[in-house]
DOSE-743443 format. One record per residue: residue number from 1; residue in three letters; x, y, z of N, C-alpha, C, O in turn. Coordinates in nm, 3 decimals, padded with zeros to 5 digits. Each point is the difference from the previous one (the first is absolute). Example, Ala and Ser with C-alpha at 12.3 -4.5 7.8 and 13.67 -1.06 7.14 Angstrom:
2
+-----+------+---------+---------+---------+---------+---------+---------+---------+---------+---------+---------+---------+---------+
:  nr : rest :    n.c1 :    n.c2 :    n.c3 :   ca.c1 :   ca.c2 :   ca.c3 :    c.c1 :    c.c2 :    c.c3 :    o.c1 :    o.c2 :    o.c3 :
+-----+------+---------+---------+---------+---------+---------+---------+---------+---------+---------+---------+---------+---------+
:   1 :  ALA :  01.319 : -00.569 :  00.780 : -00.089 :  00.119 :  00.000 :  00.090 :  00.120 :  00.000 :  00.104 : -00.002 :  00.066 :
:   2 :  SER : -00.139 :  00.107 : -00.138 :  00.082 :  00.119 :  00.006 : -00.077 :  00.109 :  00.073 :  00.051 :  00.111 :  00.017 :
+-----+------+---------+---------+---------+---------+---------+---------+---------+---------+---------+---------+---------+---------+
***
This chain:
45
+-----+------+---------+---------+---------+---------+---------+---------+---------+---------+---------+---------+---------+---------+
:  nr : rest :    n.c1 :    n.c2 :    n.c3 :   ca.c1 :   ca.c2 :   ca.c3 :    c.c1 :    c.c2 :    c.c3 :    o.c1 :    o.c2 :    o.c3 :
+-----+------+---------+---------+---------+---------+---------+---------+---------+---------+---------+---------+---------+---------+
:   1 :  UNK :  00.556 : -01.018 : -01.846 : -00.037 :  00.125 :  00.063 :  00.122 :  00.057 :  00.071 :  00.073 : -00.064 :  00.076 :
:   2 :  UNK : -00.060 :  00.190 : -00.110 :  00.124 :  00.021 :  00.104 : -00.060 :  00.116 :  00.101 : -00.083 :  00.089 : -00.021 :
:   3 :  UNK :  00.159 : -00.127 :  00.145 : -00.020 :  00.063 :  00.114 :  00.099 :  00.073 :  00.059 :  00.104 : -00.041 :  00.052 :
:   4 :  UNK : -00.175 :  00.234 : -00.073 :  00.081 :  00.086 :  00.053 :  00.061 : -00.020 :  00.161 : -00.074 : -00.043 :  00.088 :
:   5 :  UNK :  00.168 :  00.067 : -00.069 :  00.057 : -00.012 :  00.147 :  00.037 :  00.136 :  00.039 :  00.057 :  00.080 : -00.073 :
:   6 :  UNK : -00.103 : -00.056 :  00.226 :  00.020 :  00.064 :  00.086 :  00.146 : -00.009 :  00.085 :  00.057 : -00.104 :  00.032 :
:   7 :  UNK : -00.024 :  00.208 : -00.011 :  00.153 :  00.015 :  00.099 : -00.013 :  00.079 :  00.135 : -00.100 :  00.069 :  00.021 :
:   8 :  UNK :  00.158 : -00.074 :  00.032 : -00.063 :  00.119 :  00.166 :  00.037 :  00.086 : -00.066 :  00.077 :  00.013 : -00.095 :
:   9 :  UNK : -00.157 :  00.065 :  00.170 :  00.019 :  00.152 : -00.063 : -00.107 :  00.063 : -00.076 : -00.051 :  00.110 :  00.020 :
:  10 :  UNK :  00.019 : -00.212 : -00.128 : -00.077 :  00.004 : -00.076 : -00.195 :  00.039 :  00.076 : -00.054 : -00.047 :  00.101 :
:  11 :  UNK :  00.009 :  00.133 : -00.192 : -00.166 : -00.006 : -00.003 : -00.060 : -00.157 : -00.020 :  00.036 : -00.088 : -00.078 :
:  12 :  UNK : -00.140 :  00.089 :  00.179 : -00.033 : -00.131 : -00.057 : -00.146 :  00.031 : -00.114 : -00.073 :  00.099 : -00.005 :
:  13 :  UNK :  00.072 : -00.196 : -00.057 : -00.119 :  00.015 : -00.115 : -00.132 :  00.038 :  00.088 : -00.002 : -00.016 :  00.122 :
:  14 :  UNK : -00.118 :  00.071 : -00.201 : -00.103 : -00.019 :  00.104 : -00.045 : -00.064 : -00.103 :  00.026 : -00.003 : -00.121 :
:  15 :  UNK : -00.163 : -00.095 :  00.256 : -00.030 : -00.119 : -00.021 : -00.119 : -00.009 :  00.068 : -00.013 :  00.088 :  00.086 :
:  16 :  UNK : -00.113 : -00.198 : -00.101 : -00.071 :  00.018 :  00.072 : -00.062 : -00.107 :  00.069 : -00.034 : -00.080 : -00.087 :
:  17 :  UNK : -00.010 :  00.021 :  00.243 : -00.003 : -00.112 :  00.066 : -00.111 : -00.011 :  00.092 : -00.024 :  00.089 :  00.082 :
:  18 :  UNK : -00.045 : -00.194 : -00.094 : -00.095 :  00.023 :  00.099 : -00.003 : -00.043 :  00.165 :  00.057 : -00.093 :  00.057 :
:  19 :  UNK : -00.139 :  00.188 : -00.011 :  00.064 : -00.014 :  00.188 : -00.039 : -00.139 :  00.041 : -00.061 : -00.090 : -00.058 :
:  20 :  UNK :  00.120 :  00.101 :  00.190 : -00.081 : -00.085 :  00.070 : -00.183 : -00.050 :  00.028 : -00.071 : -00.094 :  00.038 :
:  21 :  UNK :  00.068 :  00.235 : -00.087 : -00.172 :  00.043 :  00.006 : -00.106 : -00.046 : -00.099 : -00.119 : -00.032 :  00.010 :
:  22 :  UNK :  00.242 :  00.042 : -00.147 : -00.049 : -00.051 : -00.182 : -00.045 :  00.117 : -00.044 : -00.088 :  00.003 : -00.087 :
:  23 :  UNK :  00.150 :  00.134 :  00.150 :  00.022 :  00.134 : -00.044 :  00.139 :  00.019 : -00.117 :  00.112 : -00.028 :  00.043 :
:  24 :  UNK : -00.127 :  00.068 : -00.170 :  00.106 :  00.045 : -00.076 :  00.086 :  00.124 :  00.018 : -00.043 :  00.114 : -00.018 :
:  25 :  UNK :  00.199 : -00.148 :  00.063 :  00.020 :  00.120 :  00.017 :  00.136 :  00.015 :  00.022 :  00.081 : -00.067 :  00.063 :
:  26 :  UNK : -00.069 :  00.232 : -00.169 :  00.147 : -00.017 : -00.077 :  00.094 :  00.047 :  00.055 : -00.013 :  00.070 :  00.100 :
:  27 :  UNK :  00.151 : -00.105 : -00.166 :  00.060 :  00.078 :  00.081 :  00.036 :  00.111 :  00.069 :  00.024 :  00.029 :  00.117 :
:  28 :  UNK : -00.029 :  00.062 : -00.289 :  00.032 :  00.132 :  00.009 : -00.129 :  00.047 :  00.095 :  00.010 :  00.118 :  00.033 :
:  29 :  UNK : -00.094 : -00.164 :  00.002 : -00.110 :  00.066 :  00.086 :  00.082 :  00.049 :  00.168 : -00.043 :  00.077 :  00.087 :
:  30 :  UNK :  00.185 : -00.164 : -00.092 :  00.054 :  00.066 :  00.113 :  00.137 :  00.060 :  00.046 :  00.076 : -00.011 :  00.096 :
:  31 :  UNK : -00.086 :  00.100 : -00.247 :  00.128 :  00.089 : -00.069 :  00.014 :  00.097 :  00.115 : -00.090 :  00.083 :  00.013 :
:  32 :  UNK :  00.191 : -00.083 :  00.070 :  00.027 :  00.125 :  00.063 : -00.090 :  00.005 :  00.119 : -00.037 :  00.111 :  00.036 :
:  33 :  UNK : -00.013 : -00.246 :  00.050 : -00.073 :  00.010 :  00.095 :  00.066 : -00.106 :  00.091 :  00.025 :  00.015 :  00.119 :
:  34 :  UNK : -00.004 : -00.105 : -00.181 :  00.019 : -00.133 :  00.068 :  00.102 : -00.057 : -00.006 :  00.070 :  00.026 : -00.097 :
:  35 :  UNK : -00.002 : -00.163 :  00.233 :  00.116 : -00.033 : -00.106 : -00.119 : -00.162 : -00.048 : -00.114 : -00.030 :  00.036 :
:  36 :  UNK :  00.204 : -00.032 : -00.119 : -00.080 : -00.142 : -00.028 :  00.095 : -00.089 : -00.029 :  00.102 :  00.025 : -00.064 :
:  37 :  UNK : -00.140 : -00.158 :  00.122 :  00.069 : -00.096 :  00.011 : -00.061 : -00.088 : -00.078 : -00.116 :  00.037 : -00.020 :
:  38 :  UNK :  00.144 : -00.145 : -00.036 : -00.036 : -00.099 : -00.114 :  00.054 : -00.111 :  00.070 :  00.118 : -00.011 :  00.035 :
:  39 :  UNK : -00.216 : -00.075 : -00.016 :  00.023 : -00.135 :  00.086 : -00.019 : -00.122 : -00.136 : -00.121 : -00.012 : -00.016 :
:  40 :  UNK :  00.185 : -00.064 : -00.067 : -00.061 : -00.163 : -00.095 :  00.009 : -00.032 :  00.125 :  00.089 :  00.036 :  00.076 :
:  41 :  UNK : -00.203 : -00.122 : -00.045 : -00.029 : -00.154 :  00.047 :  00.019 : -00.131 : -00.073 : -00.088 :  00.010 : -00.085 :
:  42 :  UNK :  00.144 : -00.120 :  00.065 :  00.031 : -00.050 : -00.052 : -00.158 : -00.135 :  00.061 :  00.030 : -00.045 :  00.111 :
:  43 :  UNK : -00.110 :  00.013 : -00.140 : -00.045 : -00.100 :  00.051 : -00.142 :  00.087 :  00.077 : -00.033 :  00.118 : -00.010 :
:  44 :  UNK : -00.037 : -00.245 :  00.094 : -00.122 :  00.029 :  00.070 :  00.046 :  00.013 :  00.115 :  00.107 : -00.057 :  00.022 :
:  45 :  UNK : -00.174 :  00.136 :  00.092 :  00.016 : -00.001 :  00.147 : -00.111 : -00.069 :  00.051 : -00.013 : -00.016 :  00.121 :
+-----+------+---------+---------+---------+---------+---------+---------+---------+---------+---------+---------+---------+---------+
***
């Protein structure tokens, strides 16, 4: 499988994730409103 890569600068893909809540919800839903940060967790808390 090959996997496109991103550079700064760059758009990121939209994509879609569910909340904290187990609400789905995408990115582009916060085009031009918001900023957004993307946290991996690596593991359980």
């Amino acid at each position: 499988m090959k996997v496109a890569l991103i550079t700064p600068g760059d758009i990121a893909p939209d994509f879609e994730l569910m909340d904290a809540y187990g609400k789905l919800v995408r990115l582009s839903s916060f085009q031009n409103e918001k900023i957004v940060v993307l946290s991996f967790l690596r593991g359980f808390f």
